[in-house]
MMTF fields as JSON, N, C-alpha, C and O atoms, coordinates in Angstrom:
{
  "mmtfVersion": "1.0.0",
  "mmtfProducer": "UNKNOWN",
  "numBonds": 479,
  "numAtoms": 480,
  "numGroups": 120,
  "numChains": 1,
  "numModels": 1,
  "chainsPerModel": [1],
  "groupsPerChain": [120],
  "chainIdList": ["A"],
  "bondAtomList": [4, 2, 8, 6, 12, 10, 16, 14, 20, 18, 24, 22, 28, 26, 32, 30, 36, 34, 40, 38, 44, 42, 48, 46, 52, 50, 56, 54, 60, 58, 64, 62, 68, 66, 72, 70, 76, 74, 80, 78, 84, 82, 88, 86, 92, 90, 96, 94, 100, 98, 104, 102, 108, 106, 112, 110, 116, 114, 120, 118, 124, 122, 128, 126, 132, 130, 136, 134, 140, 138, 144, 142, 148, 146, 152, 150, 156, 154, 160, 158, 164, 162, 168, 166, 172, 170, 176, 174, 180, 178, 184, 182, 188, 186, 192, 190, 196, 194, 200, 198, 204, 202, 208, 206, 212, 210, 216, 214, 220, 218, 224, 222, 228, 226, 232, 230, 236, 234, 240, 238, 244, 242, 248, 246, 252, 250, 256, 254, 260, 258, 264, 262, 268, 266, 272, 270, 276, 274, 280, 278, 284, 282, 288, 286, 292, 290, 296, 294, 300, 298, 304, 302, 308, 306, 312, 310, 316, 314, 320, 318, 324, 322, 328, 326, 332, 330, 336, 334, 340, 338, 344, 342, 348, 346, 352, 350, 356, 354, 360, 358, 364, 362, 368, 366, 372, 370, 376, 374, 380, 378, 384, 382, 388, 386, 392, 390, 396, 394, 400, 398, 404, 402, 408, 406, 412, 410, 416, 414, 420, 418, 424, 422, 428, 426, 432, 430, 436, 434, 440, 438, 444, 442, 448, 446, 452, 450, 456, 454, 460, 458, 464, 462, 468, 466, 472, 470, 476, 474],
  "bondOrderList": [1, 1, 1, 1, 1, 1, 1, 1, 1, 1, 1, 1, 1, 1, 1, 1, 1, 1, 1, 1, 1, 1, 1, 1, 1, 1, 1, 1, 1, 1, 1, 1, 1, 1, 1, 1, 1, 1, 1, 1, 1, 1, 1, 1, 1, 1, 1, 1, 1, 1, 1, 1, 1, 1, 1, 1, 1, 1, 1, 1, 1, 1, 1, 1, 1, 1, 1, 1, 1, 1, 1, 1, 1, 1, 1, 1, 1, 1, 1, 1, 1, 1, 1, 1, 1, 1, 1, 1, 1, 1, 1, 1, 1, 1, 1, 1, 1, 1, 1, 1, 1, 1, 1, 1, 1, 1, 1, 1, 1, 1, 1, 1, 1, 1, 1, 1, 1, 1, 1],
  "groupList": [{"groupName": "UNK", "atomNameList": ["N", "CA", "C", "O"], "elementList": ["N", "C", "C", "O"], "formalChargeList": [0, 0, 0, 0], "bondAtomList": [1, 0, 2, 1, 3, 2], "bondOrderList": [1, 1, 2], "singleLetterCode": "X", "chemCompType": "L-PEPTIDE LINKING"}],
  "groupTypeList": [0, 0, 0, 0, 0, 0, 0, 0, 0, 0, 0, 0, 0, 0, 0, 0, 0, 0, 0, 0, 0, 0, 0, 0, 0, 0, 0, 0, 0, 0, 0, 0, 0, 0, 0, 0, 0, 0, 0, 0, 0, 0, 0, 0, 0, 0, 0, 0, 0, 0, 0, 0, 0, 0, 0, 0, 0, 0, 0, 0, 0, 0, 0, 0, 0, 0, 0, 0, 0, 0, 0, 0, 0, 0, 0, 0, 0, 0, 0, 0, 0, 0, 0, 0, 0, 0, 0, 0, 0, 0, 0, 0, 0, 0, 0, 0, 0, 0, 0, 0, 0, 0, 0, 0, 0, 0, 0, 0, 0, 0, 0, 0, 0, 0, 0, 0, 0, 0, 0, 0],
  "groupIdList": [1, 2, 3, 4, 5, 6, 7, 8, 9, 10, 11, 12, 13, 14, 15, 16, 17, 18, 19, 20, 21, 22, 23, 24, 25, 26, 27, 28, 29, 30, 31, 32, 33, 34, 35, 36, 37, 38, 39, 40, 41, 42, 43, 44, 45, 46, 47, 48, 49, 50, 51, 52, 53, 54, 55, 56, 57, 58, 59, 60, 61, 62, 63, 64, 65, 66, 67, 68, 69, 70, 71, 72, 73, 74, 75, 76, 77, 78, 79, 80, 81, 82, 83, 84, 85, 86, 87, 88, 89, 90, 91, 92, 93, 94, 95, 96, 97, 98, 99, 100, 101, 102, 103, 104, 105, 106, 107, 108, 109, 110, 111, 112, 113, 114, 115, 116, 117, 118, 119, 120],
  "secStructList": [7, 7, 7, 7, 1, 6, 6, 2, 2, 2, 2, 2, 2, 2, 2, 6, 6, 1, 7, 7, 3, 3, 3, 7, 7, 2, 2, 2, 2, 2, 2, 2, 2, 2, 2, 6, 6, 6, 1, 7, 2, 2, 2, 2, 2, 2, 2, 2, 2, 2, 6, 1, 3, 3, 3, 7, 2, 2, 2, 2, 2, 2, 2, 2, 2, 2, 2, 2, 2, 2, 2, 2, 2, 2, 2, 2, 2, 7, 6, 6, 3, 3, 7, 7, 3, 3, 3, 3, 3, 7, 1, 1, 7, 3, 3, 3, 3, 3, 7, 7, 3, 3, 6, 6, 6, 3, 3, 7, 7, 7, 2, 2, 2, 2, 2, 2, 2, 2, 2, 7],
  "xCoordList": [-5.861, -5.214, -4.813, -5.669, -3.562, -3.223, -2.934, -2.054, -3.662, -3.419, -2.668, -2.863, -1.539, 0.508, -0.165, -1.144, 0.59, 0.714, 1.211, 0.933, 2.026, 2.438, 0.932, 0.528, 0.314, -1.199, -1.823, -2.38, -1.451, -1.868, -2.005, -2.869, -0.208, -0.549, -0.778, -0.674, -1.304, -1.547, -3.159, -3.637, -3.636, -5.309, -5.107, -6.065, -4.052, -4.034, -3.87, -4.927, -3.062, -3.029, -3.843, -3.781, -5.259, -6.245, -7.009, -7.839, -6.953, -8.076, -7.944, -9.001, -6.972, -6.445, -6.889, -7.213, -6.947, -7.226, -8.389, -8.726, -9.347, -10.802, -11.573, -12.36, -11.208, -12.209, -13.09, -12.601, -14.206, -14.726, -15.414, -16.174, -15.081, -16.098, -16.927, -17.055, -17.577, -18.74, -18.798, -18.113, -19.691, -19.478, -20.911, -21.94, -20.137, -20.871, -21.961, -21.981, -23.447, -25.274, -25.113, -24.354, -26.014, -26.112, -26.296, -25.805, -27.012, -27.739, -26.226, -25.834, -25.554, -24.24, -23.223, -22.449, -23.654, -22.965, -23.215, -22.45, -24.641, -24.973, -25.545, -26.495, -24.545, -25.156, -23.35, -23.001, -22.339, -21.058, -20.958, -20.438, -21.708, -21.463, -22.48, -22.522, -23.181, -24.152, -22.986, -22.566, -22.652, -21.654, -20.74, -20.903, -19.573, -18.636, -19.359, -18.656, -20.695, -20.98, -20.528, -20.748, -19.731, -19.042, -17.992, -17.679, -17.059, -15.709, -15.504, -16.427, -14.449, -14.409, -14.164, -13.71, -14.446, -15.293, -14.114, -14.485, -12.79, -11.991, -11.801, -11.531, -11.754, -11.603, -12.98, -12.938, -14.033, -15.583, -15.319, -15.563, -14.832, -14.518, -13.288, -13.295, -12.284, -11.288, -11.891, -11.924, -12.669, -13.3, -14.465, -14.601, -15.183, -16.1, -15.142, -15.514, -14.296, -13.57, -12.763, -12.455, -12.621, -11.891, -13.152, -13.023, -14.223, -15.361, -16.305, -17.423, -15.945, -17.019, -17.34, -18.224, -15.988, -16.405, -16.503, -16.157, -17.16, -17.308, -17.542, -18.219, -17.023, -16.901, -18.343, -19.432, -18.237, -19.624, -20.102, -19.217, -21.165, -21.665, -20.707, -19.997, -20.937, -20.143, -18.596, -18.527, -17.797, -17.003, -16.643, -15.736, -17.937, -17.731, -17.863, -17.479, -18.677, -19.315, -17.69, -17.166, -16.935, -15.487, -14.576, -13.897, -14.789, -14.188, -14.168, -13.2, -15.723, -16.198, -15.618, -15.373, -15.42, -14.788, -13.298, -12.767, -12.768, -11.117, -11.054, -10.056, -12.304, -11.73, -11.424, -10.537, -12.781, -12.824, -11.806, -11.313, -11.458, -9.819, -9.038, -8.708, -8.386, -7.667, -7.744, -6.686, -9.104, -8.826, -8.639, -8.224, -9.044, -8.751, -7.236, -6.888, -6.64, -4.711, -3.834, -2.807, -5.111, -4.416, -4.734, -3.928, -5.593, -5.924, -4.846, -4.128, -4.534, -4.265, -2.446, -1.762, -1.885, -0.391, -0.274, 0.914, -1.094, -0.933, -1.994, -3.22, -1.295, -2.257, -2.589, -3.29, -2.735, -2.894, -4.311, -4.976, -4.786, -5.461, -6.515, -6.047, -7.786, -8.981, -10.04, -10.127, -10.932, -12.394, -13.002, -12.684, -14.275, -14.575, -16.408, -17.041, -16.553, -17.996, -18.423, -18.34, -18.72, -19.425, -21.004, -21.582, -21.42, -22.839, -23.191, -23.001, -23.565, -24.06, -25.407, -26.164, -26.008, -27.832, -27.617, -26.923, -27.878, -28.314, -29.417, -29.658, -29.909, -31.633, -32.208, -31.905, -33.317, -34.045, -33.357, -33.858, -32.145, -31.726, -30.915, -30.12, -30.711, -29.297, -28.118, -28.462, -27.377, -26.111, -25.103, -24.972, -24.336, -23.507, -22.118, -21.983, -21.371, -19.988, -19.042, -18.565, -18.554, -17.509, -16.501, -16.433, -15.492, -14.392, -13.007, -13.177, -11.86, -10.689, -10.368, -10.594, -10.008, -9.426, -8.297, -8.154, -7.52, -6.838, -6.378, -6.064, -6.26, -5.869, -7.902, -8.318, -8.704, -10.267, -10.621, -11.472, -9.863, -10.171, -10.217, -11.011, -8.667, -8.694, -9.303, -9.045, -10.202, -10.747, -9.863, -9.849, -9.302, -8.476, -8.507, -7.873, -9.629, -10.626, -11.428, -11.523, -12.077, -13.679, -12.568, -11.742, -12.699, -11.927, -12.335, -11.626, -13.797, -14.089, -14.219, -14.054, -14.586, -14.394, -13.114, -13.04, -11.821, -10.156, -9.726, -8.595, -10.419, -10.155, -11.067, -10.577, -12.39, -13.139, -12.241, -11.879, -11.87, -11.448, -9.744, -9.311, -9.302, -8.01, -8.278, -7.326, -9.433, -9.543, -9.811, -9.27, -10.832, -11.207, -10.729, -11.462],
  "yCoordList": [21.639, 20.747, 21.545, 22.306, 21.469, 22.096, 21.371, 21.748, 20.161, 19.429, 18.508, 17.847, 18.712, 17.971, 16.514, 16.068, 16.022, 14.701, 14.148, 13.012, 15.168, 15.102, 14.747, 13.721, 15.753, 16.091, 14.594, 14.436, 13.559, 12.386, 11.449, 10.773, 11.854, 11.333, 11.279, 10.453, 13.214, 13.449, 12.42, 11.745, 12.619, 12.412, 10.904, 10.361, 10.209, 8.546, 8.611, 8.516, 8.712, 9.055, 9.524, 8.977, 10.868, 10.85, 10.23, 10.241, 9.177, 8.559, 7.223, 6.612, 6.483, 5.369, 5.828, 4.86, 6.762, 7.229, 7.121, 6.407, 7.7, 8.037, 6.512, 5.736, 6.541, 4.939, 3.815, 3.525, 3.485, 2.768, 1.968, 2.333, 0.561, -0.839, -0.95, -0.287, -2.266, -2.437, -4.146, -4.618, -5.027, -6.238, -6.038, -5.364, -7.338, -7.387, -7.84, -8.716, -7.344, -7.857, -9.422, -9.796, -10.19, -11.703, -11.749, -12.633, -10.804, -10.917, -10.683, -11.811, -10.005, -9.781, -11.191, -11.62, -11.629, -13.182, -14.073, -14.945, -13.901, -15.395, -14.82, -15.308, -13.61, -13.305, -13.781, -14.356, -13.114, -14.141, -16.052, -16.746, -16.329, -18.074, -18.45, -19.667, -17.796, -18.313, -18.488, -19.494, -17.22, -16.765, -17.776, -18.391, -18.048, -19.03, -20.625, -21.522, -20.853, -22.148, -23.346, -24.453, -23.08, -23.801, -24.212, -25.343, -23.419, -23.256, -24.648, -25.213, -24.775, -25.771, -25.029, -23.885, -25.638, -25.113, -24.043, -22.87, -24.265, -23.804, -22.704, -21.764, -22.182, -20.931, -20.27, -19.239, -20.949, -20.024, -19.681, -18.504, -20.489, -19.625, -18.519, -17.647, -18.602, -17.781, -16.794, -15.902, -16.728, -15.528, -14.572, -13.36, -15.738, -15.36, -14.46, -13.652, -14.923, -14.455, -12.947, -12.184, -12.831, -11.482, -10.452, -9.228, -11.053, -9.773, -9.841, -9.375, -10.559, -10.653, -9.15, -8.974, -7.875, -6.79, -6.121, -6.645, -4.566, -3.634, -2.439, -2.366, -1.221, 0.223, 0.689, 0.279, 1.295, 1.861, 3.0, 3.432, 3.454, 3.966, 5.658, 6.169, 5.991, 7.283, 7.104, 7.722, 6.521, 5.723, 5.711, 6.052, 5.105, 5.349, 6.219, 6.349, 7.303, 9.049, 9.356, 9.375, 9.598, 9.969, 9.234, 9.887, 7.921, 7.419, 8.017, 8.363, 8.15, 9.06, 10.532, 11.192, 10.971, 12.559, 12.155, 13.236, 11.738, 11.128, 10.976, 11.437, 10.172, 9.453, 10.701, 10.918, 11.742, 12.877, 13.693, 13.966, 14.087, 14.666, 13.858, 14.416, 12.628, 12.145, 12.35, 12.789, 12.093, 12.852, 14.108, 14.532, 14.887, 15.757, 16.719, 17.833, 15.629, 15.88, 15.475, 15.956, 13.955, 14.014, 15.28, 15.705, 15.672, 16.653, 17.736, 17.786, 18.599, 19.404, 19.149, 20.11, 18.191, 17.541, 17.192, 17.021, 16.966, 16.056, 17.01, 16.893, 17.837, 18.265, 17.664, 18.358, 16.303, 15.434, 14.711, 14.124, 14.728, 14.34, 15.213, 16.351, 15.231, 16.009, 15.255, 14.119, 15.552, 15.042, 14.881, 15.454, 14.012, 13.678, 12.832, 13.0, 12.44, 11.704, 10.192, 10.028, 9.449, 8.089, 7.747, 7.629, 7.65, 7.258, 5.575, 4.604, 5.755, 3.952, 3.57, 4.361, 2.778, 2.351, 1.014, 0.118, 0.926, 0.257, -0.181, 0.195, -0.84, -1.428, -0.587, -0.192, -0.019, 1.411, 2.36, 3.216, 3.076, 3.933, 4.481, 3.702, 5.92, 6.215, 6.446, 6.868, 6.238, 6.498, 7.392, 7.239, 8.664, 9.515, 9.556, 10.101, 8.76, 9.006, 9.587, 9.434, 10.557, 11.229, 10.243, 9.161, 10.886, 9.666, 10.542, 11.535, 10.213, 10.966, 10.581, 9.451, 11.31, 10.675, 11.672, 12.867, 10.799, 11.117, 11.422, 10.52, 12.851, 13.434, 13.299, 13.317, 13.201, 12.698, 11.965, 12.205, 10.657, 9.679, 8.213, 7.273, 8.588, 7.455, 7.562, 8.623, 6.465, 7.026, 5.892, 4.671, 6.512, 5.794, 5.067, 4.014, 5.723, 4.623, 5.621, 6.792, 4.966, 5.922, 5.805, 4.895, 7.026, 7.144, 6.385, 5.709, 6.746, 6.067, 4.107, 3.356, 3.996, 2.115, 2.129, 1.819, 2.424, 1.92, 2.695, 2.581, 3.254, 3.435, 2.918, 2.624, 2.619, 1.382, 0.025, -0.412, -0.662, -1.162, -2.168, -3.278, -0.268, -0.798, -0.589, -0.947, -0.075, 0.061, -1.558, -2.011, -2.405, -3.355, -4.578, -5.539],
  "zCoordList": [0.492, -0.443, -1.692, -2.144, -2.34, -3.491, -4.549, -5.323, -4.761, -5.674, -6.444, -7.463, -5.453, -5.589, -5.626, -5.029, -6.413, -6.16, -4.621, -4.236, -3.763, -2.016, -1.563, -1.017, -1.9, -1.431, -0.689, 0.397, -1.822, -1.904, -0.752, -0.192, -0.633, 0.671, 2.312, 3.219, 2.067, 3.584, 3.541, 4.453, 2.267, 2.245, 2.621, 3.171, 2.408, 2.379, 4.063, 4.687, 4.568, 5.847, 6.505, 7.606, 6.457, 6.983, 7.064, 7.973, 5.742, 5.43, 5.9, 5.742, 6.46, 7.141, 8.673, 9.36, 9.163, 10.538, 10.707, 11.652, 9.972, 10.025, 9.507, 10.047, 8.801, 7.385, 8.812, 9.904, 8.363, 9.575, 8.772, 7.875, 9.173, 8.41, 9.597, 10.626, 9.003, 9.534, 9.236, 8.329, 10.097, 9.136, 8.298, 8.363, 7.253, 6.164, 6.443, 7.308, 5.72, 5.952, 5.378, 4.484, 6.125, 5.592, 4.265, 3.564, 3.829, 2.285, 1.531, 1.234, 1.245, 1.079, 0.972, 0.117, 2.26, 2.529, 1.846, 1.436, 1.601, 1.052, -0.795, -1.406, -1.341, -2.492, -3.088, -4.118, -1.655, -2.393, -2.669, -3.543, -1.491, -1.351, -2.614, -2.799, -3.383, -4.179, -5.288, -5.86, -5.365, -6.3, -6.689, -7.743, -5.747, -5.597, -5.343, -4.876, -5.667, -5.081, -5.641, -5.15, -6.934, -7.56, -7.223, -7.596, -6.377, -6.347, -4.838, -4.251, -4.676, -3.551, -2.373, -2.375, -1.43, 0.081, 0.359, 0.317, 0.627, 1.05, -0.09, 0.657, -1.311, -1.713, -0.976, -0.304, -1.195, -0.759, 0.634, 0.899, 1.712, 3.091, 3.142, 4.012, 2.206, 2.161, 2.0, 2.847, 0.56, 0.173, 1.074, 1.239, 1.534, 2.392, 4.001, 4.852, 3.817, 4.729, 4.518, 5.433, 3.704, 3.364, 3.09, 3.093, 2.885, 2.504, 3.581, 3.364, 5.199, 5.873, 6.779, 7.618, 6.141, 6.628, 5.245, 4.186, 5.444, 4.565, 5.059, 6.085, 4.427, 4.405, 5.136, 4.735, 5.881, 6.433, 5.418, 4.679, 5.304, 4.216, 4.309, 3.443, 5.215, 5.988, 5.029, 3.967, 5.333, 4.608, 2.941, 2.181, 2.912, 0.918, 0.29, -0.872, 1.227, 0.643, 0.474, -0.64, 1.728, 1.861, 0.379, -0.414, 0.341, -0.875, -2.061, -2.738, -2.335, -3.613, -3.668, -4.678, -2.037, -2.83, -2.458, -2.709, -2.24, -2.114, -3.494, -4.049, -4.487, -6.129, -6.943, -7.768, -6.303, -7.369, -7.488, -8.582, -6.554, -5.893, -6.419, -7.465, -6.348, -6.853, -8.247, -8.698, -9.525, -10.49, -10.823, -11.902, -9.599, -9.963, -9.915, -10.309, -9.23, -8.86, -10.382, -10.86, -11.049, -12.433, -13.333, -14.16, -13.172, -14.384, -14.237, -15.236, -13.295, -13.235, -13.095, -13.449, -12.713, -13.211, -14.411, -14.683, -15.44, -16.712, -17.817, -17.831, -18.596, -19.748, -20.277, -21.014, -20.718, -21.772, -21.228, -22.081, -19.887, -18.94, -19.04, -19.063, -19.116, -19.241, -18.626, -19.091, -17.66, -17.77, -18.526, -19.568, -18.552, -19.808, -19.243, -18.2, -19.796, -19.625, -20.14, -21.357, -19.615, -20.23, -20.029, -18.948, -21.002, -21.132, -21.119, -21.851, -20.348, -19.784, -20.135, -19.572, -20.763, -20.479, -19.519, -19.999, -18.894, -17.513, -16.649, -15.501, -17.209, -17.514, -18.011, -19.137, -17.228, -18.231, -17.97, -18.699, -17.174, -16.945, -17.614, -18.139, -17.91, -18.613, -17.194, -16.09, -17.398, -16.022, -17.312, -18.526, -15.972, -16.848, -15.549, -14.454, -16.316, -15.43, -15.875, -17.0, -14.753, -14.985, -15.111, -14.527, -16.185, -16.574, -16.104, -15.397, -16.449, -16.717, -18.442, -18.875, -19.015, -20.649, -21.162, -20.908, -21.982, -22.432, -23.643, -24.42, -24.008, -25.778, -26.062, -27.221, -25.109, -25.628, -26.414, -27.271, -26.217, -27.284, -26.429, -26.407, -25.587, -24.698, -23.208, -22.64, -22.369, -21.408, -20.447, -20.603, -19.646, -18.444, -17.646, -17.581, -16.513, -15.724, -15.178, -15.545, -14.136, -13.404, -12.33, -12.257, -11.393, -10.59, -9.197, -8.452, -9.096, -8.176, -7.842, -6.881, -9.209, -9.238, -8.82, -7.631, -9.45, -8.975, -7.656, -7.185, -7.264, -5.647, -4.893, -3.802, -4.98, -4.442, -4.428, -3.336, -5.656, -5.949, -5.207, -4.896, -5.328, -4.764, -2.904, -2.209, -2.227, -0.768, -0.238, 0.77, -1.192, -1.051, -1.11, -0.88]
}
């Protein structure tokens, strides 16, 4: 891979070949219907319906280095574009995510949430 924005989309194309779901665990099921238990029956089965599969774990590892690559195709097209870091507290935990940002002031998105995001 050389980093082209082309690059993009041999990886989209491998990654449409290979990608393997799985269906979704009950606990999963019934942590959306809790969720929506408000909503009327017919959005909660729609919904329940579009999430009754999910990414096999094999799957999301691949996602995560597809996101990093993908930031890392912005960095290196866009000077203005730099890595960068976010500090999270998250119950007792500290969490440290790599970000993309911009001029280091503005932070863009986490690469991996908007390609989770947009697979899902």
């Amino acid at each position: 891979m050389d980093y082209s924005v082309n690059s993009l989309v041999d990886i989209w194309g491998w990654f449409l070949k290979i990608a393997e779901t799985e269906k979704a665990s009950k606990s999963k099921t019934e942590e959306v219907r809790n969720r929506l238990k408000s909503q009327p029956k017919e959005i909660i089965e729609d919904v329940l319906n579009e999430q009754s599969r999910q990414f096999s774990l094999e799957t999301e590892y691949i996602i995560r280095d597809i996101a990093m690559y993908f930031g890392e195709v912005y960095v290196k097209n866009n000077s203005s574009i730099a890595w960068g870091y976010i500090l999270m507290l998250k119950q007792i935990r500290l969490l440290i995510c790599r970000c993309l940002s911009a001029l280091k002031t503005e932070i863009l998105h986490l690469p991996l949430k908007r390609i989770l995001n947009l697979c899902l």
